[in-house]
C-alpha positions in Angstrom: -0.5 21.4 -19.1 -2.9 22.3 -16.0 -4.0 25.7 -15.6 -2.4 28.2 -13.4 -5.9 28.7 -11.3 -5.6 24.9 -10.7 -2.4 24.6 -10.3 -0.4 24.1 -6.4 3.3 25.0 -5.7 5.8 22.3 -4.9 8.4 23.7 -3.0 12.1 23.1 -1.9 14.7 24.8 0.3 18.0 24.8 0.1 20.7 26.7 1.2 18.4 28.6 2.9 16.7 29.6 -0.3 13.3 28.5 -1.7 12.7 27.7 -5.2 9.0 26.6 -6.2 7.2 25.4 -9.1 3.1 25.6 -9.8 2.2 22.4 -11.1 -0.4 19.7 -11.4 -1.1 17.4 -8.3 -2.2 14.6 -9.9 0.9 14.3 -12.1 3.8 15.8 -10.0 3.0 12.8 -7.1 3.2 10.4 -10.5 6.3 12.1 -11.1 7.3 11.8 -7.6 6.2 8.4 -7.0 8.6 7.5 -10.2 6.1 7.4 -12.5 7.2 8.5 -16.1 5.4 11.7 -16.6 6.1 14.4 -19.2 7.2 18.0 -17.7 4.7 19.8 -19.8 2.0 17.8 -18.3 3.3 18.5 -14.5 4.2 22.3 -14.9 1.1 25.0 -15.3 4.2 27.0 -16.3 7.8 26.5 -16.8 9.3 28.7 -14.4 11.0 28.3 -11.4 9.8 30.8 -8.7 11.3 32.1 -5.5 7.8 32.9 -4.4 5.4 31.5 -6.8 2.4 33.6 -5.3 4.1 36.8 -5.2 5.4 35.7 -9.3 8.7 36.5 -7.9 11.1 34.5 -10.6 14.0 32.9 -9.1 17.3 33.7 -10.0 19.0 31.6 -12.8 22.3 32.2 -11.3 21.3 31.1 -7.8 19.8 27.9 -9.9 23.1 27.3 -11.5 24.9 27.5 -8.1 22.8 25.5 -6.0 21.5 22.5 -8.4 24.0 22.8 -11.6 21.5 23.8 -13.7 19.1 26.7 -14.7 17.1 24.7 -17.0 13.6 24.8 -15.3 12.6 21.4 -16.4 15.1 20.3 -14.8 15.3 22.0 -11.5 11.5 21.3 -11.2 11.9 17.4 -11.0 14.7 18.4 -8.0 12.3 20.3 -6.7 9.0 17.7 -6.7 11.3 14.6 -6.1 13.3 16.2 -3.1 10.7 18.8 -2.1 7.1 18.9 -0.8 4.3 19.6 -3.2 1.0 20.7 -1.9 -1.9 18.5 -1.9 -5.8 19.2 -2.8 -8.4 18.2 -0.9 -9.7 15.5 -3.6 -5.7 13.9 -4.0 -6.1 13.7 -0.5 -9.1 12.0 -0.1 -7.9 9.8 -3.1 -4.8 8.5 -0.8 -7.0 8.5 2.6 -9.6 6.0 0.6 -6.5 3.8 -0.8 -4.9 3.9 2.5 -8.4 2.6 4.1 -8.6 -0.5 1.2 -4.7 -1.4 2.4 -6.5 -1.5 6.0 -9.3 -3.3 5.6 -7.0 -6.1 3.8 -4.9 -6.3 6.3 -7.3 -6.5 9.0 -9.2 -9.1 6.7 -5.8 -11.3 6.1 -4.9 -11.4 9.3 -7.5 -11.2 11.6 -10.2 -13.5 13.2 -13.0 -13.2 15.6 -11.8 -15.2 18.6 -14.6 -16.6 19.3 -15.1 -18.3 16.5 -11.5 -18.4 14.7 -13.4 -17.1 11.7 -12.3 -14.3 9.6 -14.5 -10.7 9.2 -15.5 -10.0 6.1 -13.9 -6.8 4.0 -17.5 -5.5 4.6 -18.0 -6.0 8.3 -14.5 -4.3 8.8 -15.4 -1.4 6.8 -18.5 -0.5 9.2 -16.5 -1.3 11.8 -13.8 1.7 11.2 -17.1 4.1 10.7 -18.6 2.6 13.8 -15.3 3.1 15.7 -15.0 7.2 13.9 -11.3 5.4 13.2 -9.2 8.9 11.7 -7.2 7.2 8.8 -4.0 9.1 7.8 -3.1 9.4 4.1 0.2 10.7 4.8 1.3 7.4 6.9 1.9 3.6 5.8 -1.1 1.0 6.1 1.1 -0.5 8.2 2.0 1.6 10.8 -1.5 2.7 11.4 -2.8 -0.9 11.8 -1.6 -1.5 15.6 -3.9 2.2 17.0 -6.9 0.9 14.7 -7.0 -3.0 16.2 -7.4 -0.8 19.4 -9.7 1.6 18.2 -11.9 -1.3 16.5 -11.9 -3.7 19.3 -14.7 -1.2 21.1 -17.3 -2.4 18.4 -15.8 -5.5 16.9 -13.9 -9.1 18.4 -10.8 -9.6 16.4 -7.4 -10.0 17.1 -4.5 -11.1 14.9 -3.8 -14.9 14.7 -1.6 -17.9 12.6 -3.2 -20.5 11.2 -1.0 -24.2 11.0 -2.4 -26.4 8.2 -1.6 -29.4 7.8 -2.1 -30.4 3.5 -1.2 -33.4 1.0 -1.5 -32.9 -2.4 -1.5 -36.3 -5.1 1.6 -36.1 -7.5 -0.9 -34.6 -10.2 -1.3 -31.2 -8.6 1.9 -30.9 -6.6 4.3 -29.5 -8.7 1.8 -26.2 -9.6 0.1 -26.3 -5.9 4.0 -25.6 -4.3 4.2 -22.1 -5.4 1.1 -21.0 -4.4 1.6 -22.3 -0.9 4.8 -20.9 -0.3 3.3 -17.6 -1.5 0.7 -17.6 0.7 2.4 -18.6 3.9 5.2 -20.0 5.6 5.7 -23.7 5.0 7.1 -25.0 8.1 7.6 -29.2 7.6 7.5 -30.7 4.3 7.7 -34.1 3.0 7.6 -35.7 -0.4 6.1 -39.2 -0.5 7.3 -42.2 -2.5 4.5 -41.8 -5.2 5.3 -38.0 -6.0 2.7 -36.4 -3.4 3.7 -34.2 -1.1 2.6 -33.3 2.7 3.7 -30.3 4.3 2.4 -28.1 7.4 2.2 -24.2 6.5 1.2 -21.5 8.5 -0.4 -18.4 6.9 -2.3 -15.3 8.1 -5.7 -16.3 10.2 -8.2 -15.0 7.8 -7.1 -16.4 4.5 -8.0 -19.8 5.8 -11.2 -19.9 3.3 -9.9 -18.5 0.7 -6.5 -20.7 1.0 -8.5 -23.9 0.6 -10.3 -22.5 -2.3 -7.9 -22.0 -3.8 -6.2 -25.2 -3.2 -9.5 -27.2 -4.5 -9.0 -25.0 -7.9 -5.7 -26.1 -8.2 -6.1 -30.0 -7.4 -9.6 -30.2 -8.2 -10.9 -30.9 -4.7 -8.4 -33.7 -4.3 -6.4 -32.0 -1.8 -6.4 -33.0 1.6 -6.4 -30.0 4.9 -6.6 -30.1 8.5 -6.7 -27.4 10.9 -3.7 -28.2 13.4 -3.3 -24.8 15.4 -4.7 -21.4 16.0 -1.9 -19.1 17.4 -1.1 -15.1 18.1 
């Protein structure tokens, strides 16, 4: 159970009424996230406040009335699931730097410099958002972030997103345990199997995982397979 001077409030309204709970941060976004946390780790204390600063208790009848219940543990996990909890500055920074690693991977999977169709290493993209003073929002998907930051990057770094069309053939051996891993990795647009069990097929995948596609592809068929770069595409 987390101390009351480290403790923030998660807070919901409803019916024009506000119920709050002090509890930890760490483990009341767990919770939220639909993690399976214990209530006595997430609350500093088990009350349910109408003003948790003030130590104004909320009313058990009101509880009743408006969620069914005046059990506190269980109008706190209404109140973190449906409500907002507050957020220190270190759980934020936590999210902002996983937020940043779903951005760099995406900028490394799927983009190229287009003057040499060659992917930017995790490393090169990471100076390049400090170069660029790129603001990353924790609060917001990797993913809808992605299309301001391409902008934002291109000042200090050539990339843009691109498709990569491969054509491969694997020997019988290897084909039956190479499939999956294609399809996984891309889209397989043509495919055909050959009399003597190998198989040929054209996939496209994301621009920069060219490299790291054929690597794994020599693992797999122990450098027996065979690639060709057909197309570069946006």
């Amino acid at each position: 159970m987390v101390s009351v001077e480290k403790a923030v409030i998660a807070r919901l309204k409803r019916n024009g009424e506000t119920f709050e709970v002090l509890v930890d941060c760490e483990k009341a976004m767990a919770f939220k996230e639909g993690k399976s946390v214990s209530m006595d780790d997430v609350l500093a204390v088990s009350e349910v406040f109408s003003d948790a600063r003030k130590g104004l208790v909320a009313s058990e009848k009101r509880m009743e009335s408006i969620f069914g219940t005046s059990d506190p543990y269980e109008v706190a996990k209404i109140i973190i699931k449906e409500g907002e909890v507050q957020l220190t500055a270190a759980y934020r920074e936590k999210l902002r730097e996983q937020v940043k690693r779903q951005i760099i991977d995406i900028l490394h999977r799927n983009g190229i410099d287009p003057r040499t169709n060659a992917p930017h290493p995790p490393a090169r993209l990471e100076a390049a958002l400090e170069e660029a003073k790129v603001k990353i929002d924790e609060t917001k998907p990797a993913s809808e972030q992605i299309e301001r930051i391409l902008k934002q990057i291109r000042s200090v770094l050539p990339i843009r997103f691109a498709k990569k069309e491969i054509a491969i053939k694997i020997k019988a051996d290897y084909a039956g345990k190479a499939y999956p891993f294609v399809q996984k990795s891309g889209k397989i647009l043509k495919q055909e199997w050959q009399s003597d069990g190998s198989w040929i097929a054209v996939v496209e995948i994301p621009g920069g995982i060219e490299e790291e596609f054929y690597d794994q592809l020599n693992k797999i068929t122990h450098g027996t397979v065979e690639t060709k770069l057909l197309k570069v595409r946006e």
